[in-house]
N, C-alpha and C positions, 0 to 999 in steps of 0.2 A: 474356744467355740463350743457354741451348746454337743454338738459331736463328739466330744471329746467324753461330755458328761455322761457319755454310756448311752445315748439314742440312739444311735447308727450301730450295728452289729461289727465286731471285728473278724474278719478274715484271717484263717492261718493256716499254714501249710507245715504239716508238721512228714516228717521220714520214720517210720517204726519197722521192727523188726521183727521174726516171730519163726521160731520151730513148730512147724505148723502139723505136725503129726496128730495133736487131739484136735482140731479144729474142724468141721467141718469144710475147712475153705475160709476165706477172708470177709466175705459178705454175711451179714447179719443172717441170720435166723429167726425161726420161733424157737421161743426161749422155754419149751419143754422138749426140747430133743435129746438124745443122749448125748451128740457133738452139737455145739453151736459154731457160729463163726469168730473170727477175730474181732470183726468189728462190732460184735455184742461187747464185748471186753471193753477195748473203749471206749465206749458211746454209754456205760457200766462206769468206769473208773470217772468219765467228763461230768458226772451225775454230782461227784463230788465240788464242781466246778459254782454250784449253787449260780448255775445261769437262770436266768430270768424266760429263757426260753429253752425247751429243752434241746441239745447238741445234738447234730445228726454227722457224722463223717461221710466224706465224697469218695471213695475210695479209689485210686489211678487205676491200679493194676488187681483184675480180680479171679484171684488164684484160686484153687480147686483143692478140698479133701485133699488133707494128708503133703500137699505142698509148700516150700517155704519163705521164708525171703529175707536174704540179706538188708534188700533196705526194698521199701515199698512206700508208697507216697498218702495221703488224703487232704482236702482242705476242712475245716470246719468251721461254723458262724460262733459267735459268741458274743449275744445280748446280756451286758447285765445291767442291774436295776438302776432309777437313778442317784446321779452326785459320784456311783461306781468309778475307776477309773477302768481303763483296760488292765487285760493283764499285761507283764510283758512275757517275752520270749522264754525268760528263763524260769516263770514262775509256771508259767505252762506245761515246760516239760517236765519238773522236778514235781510236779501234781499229779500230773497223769502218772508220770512212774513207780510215785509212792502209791497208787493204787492201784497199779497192773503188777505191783509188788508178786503176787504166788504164782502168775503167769510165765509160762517165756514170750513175754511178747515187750518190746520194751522202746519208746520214743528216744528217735537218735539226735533228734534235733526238731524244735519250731520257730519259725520266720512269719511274721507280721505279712500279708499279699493284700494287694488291691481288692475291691470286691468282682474287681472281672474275672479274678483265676480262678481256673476250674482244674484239680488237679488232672481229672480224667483226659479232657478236652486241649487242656494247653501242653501235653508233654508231646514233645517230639521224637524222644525213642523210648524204646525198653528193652534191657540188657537179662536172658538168662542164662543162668549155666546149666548143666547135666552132670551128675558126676558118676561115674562109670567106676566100677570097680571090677577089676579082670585077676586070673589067677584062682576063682573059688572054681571046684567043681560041684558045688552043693552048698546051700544058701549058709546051714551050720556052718560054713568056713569064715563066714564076714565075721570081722572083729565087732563085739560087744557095743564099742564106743560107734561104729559107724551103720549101726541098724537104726531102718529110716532115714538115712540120709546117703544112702546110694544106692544104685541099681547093680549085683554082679550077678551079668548073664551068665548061666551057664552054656557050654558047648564050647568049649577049648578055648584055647587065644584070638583078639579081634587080630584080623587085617588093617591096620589104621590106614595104611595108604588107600585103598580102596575106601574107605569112610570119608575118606579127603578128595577121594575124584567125585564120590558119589553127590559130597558136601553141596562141589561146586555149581550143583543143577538146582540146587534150590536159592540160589543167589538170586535178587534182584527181583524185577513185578511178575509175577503167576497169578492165577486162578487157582486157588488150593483148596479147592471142593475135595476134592480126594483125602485132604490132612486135616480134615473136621470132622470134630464129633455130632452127631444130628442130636438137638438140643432144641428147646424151646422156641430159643432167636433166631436159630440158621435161616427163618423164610428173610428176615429182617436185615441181615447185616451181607455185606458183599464179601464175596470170597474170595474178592482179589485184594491180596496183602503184598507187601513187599519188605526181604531179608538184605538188610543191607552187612551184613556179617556175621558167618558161618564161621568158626575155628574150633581145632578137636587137637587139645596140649596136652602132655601127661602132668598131672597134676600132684602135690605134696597131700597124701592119708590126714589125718589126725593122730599123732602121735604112733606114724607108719615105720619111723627110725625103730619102733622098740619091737618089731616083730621083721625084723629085716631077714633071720631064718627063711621065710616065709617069700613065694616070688609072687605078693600082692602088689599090680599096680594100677595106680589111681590116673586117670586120664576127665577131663573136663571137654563136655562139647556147651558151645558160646553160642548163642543169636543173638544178633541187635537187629529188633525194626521199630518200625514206628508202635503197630498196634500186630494181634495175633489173635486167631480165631479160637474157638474154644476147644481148648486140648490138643491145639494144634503143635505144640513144637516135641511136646509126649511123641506124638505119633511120625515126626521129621525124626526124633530121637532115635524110636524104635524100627522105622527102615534103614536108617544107618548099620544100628546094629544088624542088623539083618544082612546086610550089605557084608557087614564085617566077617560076621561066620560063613560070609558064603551061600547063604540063601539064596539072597538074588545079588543081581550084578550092579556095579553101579550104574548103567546103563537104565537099567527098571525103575529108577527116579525119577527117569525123565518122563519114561513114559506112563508112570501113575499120576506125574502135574498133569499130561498132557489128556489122559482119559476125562478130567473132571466129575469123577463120581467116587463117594465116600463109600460106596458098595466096592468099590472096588481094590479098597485099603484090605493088606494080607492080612488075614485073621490073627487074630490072640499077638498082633505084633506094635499095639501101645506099650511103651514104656512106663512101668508103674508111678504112681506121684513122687514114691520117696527122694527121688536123688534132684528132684527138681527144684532149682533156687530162684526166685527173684532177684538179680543181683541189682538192678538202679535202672531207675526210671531218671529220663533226662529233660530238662526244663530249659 
């Protein structure tokens, strides 16, 4: 069929990865900034793609300055000229990667989709982690290899148990005006999200066996929901920890859902971006 012949655009849903510490974030830029985003890179590397129209990526999940992800999702169209064939699956990702080649940012896979998926719009969760690193009294104690990609509070050891009673108040449907950052969209988008899983495990360092001297230990806090507000799971993070050293009780999570005012989130207590992962988005 004439379709075949390159008149219809192809759909694809590709999974990419990315240590997102120079990035501005994963959404495009102006491309005179000193950080741009991820999806410059991409939409840079697809350039090579010699489409017929130029490649825009839909991006699922869109992460913040200095944030990372395991796996993160987008779709993109792909017109090319005619008598062209498509590409397939495997010609796509070994092209893009040969061109995000000096980047960390790297396609883990792409998959052929209907032209109705929308990465954004059809995924049904989003998994991140936190990773926590306890044991420093002073930032100079994080090992080399794990700067930018954890958070270690100082002020002595967490209470995990309390971080786990604390957890369980942010489960399930709220109003999380209070766990948003005031940004552009807030008038836009609704504040009621829902956490269908909270978990806080101690977790294996990067190469933590070689400094075992040492009483560094790595712990991971988990959310799975559907969708999340902007900088919202930073700031569920960061009252956790709060929680942990004793600030506040875990008690006081209930009742900052319950206030519904982002005035009323404790100061200087967001979690900074670096420990923060994209672990999967679910389709």
């Amino acid at each position: 069929p004439l379709a075949e012949m390159g008149c219809a655009p192809a759909r694809y849903l590709v999974f990419f990865q990315y240590f997102g510490t120079r990035y501005s974030g994963v959404v495009e830029t102006k491309s005179d900034q000193a950080l741009v985003g991820v999806q410059n890179y991409l939409e840079k590397a697809a350039q090579n793609l010699k489409a017929s129209v130029p490649i825009k990526f839909h991006v699922s999940s869109r992460t913040d300055t200095g944030v990372h992800a395991l796996c993160n999702a987008a779709h993109l169209d792909i017109q090319r000229g005619p008598g062209k064939p498509h590409f397939s699956e495997e010609q796509l990702l070994l092209s893009l990667n040969y061109h995000l080649r000096p980047e960390p940012i790297r396609i883990l896979s792409a998959h052929r989709v209907p032209s109705s998926f929308h990465a954004r719009f059809s995924a049904l969760s989003r998994t991140y982690i936190y990773r926590l690193l306890l044991g420093c009294s002073h930032h100079s104690q994080v090992p080399v290899f794990e700067r930018d990609l954890c958070w270690a509070p100082t002020g002595g050891p967490l209470n995990v148990p309390a971080m786990r009673e604390a957890a369980q108040f942010l489960l399930g449907t709220h109003d999380f005006s209070t766990f948003r950052s005031l940004n552009s969209d807030v008038e836009l988008k609704s504040p009621v999200r829902t956490i269908l899983q909270v978990d806080i495990q101690p977790s294996p360092g990067f190469l933590s066996h070689h400094y075992e001297h040492r009483p560094l230990e790595f712990w991971e806090v988990k959310f799975r929901g559907r969708s999340f507000l902007y900088r919202q799971v930073r700031r569920m993070v960061g009252v956790l920890v709060a929680v942990g050293q004793g600030r506040l009780a875990p008690h006081h999570v209930k009742e900052l859902l319950e206030v519904k005012d982002a005035l009323a989130f404790p100061p200087n207590a967001m979690a900074p971006p670096s420990g923060l992962f994209l672990k999967s988005v679910e389709y």
